[in-house]
Backbone bond lengths (Angstrom), bond angles and torsions (degrees), N, CA, C in turn:
res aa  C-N    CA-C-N  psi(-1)  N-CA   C-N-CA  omega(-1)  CA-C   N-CA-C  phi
1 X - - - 1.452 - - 1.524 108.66 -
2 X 1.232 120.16 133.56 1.681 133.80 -168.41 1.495 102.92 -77.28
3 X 1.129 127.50 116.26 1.527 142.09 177.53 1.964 105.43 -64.59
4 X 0.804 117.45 148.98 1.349 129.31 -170.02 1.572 115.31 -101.17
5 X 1.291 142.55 77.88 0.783 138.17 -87.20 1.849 88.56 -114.94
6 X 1.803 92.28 -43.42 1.433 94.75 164.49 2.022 80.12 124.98
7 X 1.260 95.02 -172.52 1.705 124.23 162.05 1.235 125.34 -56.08
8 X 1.339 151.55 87.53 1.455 114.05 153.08 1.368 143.51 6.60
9 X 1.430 131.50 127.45 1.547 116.32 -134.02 2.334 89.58 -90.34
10 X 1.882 86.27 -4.91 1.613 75.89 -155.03 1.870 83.66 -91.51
11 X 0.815 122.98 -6.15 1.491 118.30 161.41 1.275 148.59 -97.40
12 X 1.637 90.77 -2.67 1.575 104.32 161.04 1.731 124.78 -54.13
13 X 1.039 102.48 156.92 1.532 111.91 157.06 1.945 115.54 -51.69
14 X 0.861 109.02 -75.47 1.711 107.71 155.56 1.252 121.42 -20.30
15 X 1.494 121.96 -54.48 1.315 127.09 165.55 1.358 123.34 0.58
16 X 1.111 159.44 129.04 1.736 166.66 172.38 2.106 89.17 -64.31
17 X 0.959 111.30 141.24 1.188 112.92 168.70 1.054 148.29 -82.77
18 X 1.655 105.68 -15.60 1.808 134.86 133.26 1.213 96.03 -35.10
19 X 0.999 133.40 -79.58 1.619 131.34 -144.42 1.394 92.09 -76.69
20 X 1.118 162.12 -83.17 0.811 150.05 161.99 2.118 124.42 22.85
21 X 1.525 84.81 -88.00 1.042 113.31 156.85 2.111 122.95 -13.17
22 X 1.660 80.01 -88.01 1.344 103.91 167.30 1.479 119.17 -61.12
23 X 1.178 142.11 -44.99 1.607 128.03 142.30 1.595 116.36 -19.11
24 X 1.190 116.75 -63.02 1.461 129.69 -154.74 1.561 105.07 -72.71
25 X 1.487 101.65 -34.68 1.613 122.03 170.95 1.389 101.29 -51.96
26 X 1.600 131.01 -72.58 1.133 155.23 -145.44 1.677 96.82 -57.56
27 X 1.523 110.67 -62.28 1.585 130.13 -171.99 1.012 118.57 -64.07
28 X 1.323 124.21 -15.18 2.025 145.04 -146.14 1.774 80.86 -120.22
29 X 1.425 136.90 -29.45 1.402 111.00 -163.08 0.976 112.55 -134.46
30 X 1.333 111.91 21.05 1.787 129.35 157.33 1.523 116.85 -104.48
31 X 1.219 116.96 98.05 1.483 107.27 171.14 1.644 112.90 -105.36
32 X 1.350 97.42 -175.68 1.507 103.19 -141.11 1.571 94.97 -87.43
33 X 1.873 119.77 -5.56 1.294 92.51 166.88 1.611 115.60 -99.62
34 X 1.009 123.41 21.09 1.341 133.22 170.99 1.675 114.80 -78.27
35 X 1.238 93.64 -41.54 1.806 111.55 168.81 1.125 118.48 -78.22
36 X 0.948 114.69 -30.38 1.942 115.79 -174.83 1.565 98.99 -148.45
37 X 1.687 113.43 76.22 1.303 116.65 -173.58 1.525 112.96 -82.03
38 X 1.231 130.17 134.08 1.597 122.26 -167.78 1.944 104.72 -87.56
39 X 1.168 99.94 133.99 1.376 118.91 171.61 1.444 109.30 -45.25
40 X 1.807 125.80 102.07 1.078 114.99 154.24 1.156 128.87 -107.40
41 X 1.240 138.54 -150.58 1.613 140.67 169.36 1.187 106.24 177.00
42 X 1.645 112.84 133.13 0.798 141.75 178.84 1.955 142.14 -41.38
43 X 1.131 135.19 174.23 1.528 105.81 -154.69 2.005 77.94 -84.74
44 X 1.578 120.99 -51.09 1.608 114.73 -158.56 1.913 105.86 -57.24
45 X 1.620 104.57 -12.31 1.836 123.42 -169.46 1.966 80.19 -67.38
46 X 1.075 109.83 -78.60 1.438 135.82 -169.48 1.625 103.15 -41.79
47 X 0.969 130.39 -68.34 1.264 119.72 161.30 1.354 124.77 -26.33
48 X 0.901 123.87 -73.16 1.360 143.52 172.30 1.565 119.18 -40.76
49 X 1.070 115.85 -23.63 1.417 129.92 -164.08 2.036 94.67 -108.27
50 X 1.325 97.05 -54.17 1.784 99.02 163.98 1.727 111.81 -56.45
51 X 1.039 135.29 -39.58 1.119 121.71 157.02 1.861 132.62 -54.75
52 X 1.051 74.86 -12.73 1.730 81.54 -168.14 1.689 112.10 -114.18
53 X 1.134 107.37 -20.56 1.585 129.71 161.60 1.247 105.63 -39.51
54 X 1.972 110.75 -84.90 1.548 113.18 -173.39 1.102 132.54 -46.78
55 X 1.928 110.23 -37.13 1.673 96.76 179.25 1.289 119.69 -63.89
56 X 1.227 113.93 -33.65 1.195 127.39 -166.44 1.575 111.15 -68.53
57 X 1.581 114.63 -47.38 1.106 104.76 -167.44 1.824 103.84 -86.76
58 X 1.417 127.28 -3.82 1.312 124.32 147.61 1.509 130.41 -65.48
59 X 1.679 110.18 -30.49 1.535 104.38 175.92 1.503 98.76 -61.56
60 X 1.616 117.54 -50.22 1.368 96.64 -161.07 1.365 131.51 -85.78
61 X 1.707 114.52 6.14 1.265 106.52 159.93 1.292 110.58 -93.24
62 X 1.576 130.56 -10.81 1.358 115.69 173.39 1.772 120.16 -97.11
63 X 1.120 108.99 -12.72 1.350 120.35 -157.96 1.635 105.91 -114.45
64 X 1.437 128.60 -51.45 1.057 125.61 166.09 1.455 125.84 -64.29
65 X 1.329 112.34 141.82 2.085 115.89 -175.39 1.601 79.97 -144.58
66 X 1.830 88.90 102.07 1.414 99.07 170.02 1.490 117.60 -70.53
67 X 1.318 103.90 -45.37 2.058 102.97 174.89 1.279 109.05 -52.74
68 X 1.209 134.24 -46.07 1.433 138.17 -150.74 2.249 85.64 -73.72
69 X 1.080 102.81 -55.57 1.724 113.59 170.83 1.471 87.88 -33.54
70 X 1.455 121.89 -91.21 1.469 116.75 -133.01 1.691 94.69 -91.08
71 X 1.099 129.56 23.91 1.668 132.51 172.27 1.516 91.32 -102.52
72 X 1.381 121.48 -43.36 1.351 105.93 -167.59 1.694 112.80 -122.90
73 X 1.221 105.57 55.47 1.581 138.42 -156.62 1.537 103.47 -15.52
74 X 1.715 109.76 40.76 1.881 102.82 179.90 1.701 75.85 -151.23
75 X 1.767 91.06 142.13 1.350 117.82 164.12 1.340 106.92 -79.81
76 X 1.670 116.06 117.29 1.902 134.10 170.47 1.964 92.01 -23.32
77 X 1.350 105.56 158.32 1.508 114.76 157.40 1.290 95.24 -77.77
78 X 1.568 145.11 -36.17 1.414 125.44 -160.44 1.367 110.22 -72.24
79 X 1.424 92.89 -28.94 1.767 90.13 -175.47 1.968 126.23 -78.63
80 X 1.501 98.51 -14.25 1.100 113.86 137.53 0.803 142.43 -30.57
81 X 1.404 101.86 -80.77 1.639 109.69 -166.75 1.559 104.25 -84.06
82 X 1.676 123.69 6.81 1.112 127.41 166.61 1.742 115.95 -69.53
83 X 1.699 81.52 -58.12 1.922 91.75 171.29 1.945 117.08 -39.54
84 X 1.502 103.64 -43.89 1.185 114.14 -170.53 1.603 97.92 -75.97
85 X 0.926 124.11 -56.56 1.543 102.50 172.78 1.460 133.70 -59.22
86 X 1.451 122.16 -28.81 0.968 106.03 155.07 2.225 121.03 -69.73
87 X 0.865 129.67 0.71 1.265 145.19 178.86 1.701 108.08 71.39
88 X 1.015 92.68 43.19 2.274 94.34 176.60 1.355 102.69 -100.16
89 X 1.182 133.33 30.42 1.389 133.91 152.20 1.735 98.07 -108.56
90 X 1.452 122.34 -6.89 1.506 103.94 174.33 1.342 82.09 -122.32
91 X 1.267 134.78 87.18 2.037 115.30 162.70 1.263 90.26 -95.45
92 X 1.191 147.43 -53.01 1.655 129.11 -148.25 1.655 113.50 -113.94
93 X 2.287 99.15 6.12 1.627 74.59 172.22 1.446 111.56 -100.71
94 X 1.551 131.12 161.17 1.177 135.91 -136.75 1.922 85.39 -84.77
95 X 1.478 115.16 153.75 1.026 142.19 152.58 1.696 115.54 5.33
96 X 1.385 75.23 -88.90 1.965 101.28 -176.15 1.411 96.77 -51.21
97 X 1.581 152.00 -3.19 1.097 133.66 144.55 1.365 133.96 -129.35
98 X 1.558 98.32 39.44 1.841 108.49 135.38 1.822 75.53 112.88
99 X 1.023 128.49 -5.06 1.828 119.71 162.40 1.290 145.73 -70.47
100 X 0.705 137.73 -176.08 1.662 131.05 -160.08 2.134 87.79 -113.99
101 X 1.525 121.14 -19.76 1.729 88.62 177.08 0.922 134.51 86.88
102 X 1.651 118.93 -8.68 1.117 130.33 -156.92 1.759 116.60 -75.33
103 X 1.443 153.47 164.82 1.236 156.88 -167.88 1.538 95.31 -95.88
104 X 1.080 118.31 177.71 1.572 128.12 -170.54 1.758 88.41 -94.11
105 X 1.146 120.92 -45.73 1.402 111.47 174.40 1.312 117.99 -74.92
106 X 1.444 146.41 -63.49 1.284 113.36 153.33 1.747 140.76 -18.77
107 X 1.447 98.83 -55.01 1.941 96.58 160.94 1.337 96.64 -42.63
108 X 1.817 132.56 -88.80 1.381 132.15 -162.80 1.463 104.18 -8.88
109 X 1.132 109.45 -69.29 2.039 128.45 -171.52 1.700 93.34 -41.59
110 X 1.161 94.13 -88.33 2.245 87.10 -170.94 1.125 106.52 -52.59
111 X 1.411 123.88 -21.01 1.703 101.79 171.06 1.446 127.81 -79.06
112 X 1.103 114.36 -3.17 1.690 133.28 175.98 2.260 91.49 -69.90
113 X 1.298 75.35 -60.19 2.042 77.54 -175.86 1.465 119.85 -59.30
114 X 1.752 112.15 -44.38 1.397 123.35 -168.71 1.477 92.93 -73.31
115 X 1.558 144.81 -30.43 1.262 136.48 -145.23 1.864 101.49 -100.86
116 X 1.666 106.11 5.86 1.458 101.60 162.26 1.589 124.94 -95.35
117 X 1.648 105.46 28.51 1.425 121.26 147.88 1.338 106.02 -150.26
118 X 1.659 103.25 128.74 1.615 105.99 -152.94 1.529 86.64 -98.85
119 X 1.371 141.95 2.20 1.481 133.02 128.26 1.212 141.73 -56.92
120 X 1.130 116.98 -12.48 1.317 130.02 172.48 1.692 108.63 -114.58
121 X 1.192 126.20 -15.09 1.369 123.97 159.91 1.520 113.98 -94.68
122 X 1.574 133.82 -3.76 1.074 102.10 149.93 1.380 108.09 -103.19
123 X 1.210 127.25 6.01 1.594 112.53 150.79 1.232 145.92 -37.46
124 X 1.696 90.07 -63.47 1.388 91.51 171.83 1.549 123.07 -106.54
125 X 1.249 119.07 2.84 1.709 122.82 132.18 1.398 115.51 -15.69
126 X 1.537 105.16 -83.76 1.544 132.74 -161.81 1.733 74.24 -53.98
127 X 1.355 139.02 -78.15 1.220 136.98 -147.16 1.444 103.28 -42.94
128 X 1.394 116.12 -64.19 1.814 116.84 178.44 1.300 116.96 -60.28
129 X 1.083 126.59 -23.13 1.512 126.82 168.66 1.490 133.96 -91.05
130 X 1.328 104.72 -9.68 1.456 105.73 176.45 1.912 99.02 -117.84
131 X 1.149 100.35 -54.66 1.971 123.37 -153.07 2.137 77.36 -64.54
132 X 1.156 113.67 -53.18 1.425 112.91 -176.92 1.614 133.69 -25.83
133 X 1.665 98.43 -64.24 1.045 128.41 173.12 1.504 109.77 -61.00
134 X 1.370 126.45 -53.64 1.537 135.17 179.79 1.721 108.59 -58.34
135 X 1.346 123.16 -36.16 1.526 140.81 -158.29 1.799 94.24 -97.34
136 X 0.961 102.28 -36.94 1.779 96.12 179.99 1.169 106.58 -83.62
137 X 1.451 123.39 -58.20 1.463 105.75 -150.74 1.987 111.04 -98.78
């Protein structure tokens, strides 16, 4: 049987009134978007990301043939060297080494488009997550 443990000693009535106080302080000047702040970006971020949206989301309804992918379990070289021209094998490494720079929320955005071939999104996944780390540091 679970013992009753009672109040918190700093919220009792007994309580010192400093403490009190200072609790109430603590809870009163943390709000909840400070804790769980939502991903924004900026109006020149946003631009930038609308530019980079359309090609992308035109290569892959014109350029990608997802069956033809998973019938012949290898991604075309064209479609390759498509990805590479648009630069989505560099979205998140920085500039100064030949990447696109992109924010973790911008990636989110092309990954909504790139992730309607789940061969080509863990492609170039694996690419930002492994090739990244090795190429930067």
């Amino acid at each position: 049987m679970a013992k009753n443990i009672g109040t918190p000693a700093f919220l009792s009535d007994n309580a010192p009134l400093l403490l009190k106080k200072y609790c109430n302080h603590i809870v009163a000047i943390i709000s909840h978007a400070e804790v769980f702040p939502y991903p924004e970006i900026g109006n020149e971020e946003l631009q930038e990301l609308k530019q980079l949206v359309a090609p992308v989301e035109k290569f892959f309804s014109e350029e990608v043939d997802s069956a033809k992918i998973d019938r012949e379990a290898k991604i075309p070289p064209e479609t390759l060297n498509g990805l590479k021209e648009l630069g989505l094998f560099g979205i998140m490494i920085p500039e100064e080494y030949g990447g696109l720079g992109l924010s973790n929320t911008m990636y989110a955005r092309l990954a909504e488009i790139i992730s309607l071939d789940g061969s080509i999104a863990v492609t170039l996944a694996t690419h930002q997550a492994l090739a990244l780390k090795v190429k930067v540091k």
